[in-house]
C-alpha positions in Angstrom: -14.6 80.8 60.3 -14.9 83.3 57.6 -11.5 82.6 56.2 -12.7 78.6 56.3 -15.5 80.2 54.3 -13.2 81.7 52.0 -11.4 79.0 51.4 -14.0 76.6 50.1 -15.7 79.0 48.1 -12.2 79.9 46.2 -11.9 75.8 46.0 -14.9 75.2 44.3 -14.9 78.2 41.7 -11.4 76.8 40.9 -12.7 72.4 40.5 -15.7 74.3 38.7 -13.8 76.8 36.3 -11.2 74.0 35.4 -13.7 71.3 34.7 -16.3 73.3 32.8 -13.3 75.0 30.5 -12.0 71.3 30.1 -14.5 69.4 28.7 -15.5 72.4 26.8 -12.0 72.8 24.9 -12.0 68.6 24.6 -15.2 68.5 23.2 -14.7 71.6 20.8 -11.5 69.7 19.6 -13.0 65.9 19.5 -15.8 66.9 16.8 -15.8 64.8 13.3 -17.7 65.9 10.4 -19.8 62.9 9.1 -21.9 62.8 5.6 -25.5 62.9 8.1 -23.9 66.3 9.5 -23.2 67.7 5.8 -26.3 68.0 3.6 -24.8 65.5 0.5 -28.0 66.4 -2.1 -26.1 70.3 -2.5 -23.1 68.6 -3.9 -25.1 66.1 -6.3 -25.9 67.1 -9.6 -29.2 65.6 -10.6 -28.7 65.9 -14.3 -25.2 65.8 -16.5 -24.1 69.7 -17.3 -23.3 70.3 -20.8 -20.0 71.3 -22.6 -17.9 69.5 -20.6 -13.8 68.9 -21.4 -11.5 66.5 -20.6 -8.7 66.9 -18.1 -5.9 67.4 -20.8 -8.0 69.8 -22.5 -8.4 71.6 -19.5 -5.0 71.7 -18.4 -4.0 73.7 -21.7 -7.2 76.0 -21.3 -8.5 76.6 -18.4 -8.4 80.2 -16.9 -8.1 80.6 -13.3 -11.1 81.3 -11.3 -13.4 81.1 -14.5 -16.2 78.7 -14.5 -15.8 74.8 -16.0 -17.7 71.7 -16.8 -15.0 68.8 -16.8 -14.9 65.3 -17.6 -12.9 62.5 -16.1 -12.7 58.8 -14.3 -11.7 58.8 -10.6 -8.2 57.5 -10.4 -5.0 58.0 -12.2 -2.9 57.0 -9.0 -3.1 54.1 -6.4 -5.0 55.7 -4.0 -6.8 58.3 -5.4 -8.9 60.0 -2.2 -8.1 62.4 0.0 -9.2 60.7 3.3 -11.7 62.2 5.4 -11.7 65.1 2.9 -14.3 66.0 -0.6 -11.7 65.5 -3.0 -10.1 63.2 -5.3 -8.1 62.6 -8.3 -9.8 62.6 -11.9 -8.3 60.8 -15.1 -8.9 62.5 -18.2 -11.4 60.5 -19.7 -9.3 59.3 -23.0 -7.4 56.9 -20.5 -8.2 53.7 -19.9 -7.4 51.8 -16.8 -5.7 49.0 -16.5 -5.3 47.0 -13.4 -1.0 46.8 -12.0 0.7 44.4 -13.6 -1.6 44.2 -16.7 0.2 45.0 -19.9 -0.4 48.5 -21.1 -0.8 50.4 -24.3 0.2 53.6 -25.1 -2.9 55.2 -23.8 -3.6 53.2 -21.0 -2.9 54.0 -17.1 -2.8 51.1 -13.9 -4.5 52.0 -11.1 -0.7 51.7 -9.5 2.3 53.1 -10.2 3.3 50.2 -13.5 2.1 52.5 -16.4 2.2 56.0 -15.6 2.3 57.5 -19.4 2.4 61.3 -18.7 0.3 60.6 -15.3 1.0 64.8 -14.3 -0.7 66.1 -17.9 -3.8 63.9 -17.9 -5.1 63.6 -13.9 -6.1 66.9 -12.1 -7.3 66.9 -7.9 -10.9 67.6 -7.7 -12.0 69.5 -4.5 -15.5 69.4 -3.6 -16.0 73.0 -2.4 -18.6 74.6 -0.1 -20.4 78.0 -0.5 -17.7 80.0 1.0 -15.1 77.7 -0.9 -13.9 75.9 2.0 -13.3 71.9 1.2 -16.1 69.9 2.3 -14.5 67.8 5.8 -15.8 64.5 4.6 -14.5 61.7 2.5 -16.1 62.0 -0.9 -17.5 58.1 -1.2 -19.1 58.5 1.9 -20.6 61.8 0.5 -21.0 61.5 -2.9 -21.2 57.4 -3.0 -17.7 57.5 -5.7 -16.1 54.3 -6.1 -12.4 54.6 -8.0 -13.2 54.0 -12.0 -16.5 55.8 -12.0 -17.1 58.1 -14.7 -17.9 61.7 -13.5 -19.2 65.2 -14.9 -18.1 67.7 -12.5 -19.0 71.6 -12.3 -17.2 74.5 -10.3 -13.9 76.6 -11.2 -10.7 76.0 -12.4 -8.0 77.2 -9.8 -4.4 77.6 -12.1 -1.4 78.9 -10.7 1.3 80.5 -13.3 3.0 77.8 -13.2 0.5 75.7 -14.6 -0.5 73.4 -11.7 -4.4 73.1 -11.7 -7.2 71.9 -9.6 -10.7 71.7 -10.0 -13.0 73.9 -7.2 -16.2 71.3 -7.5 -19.6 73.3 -6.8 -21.2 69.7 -8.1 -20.8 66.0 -9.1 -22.7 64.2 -11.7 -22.2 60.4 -11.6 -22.5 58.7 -14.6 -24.5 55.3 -14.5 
């Protein structure tokens, strides 16, 4: 009797141990980050910052980890967002954007891949960065509300490595209207 005992006690710690650590490890591994989950207003610049510079100008300029007020239009490549993730690419704003297939002046760049006149010199990624400089886990027009050819003002940190790729660590995003 007492090794019946036994038994079901060792039985039911081991369906109880398995199916609590179970749905605890699924759940833990199942969560998505959504905009309601992230407060979006931290990343939202109310009003434009001053002194900003273009993408180009940036490129030759910018230091890394010092502070920088940059200028650009989302795009510069087909798809410019990073699914699911704060972060995009910015056109320096001296470009224009033509749609694919369009013809194309020296200056201009297609949302495609038709016209890409020095595309690597004049687009930087943008990565919407949180206090501890982590990238935000949501996509950044569900955050921010971007659509691809808006006009932006964005303020963080340049991040350049020596040999001369750069990205820009956004603390905030000024849409222009």
């Amino acid at each position: 009797m007492k090794v019946i005992h036994f038994s079901l006690l060792i039985c039911s710690l081991a369906i109880v141990t398995s199916t609590g650590c179970g749905t605890a490890a699924n759940s833990a591994t199942n969560t998505t980050t959504t905009a309601a989950d992230i407060d979006a207003s931290q990343y939202q610049l109310a009003e434009e910052p001053d002194d900003a510079v273009g993408v180009i100008a940036a490129r030759e300029s910018a230091v890394d980890g010092a502070p920088l007020v940059l200028m650009g239009r989302v795009g510069g490549s087909a798809n410019p967002w990073i699914d699911g993730r704060a972060a995009f690419t910015l056109l320096d704003a001296s470009m224009s954007v033509v749609a694919e297939g369009e013809d194309s002046g020296d200056d201009e760049m297609c949302l495609g891949d038709c016209c890409a006149v020095d595309r690597q010199n004049c687009t930087t990624l943008v990565k919407v960065v949180d206090a501890q400089g982590k990238l935000v886990p949501v996509d950044s027009r569900e955050l921010l509300g971007l659509k691809e050819a808006d006009m932006v003002v964005v303020k963080g940190t340049a991040q350049k490595d020596k040999t001369g790729n750069f990205v820009m660590l956004a603390k905030g995003v000024f849409i222009r209207k």
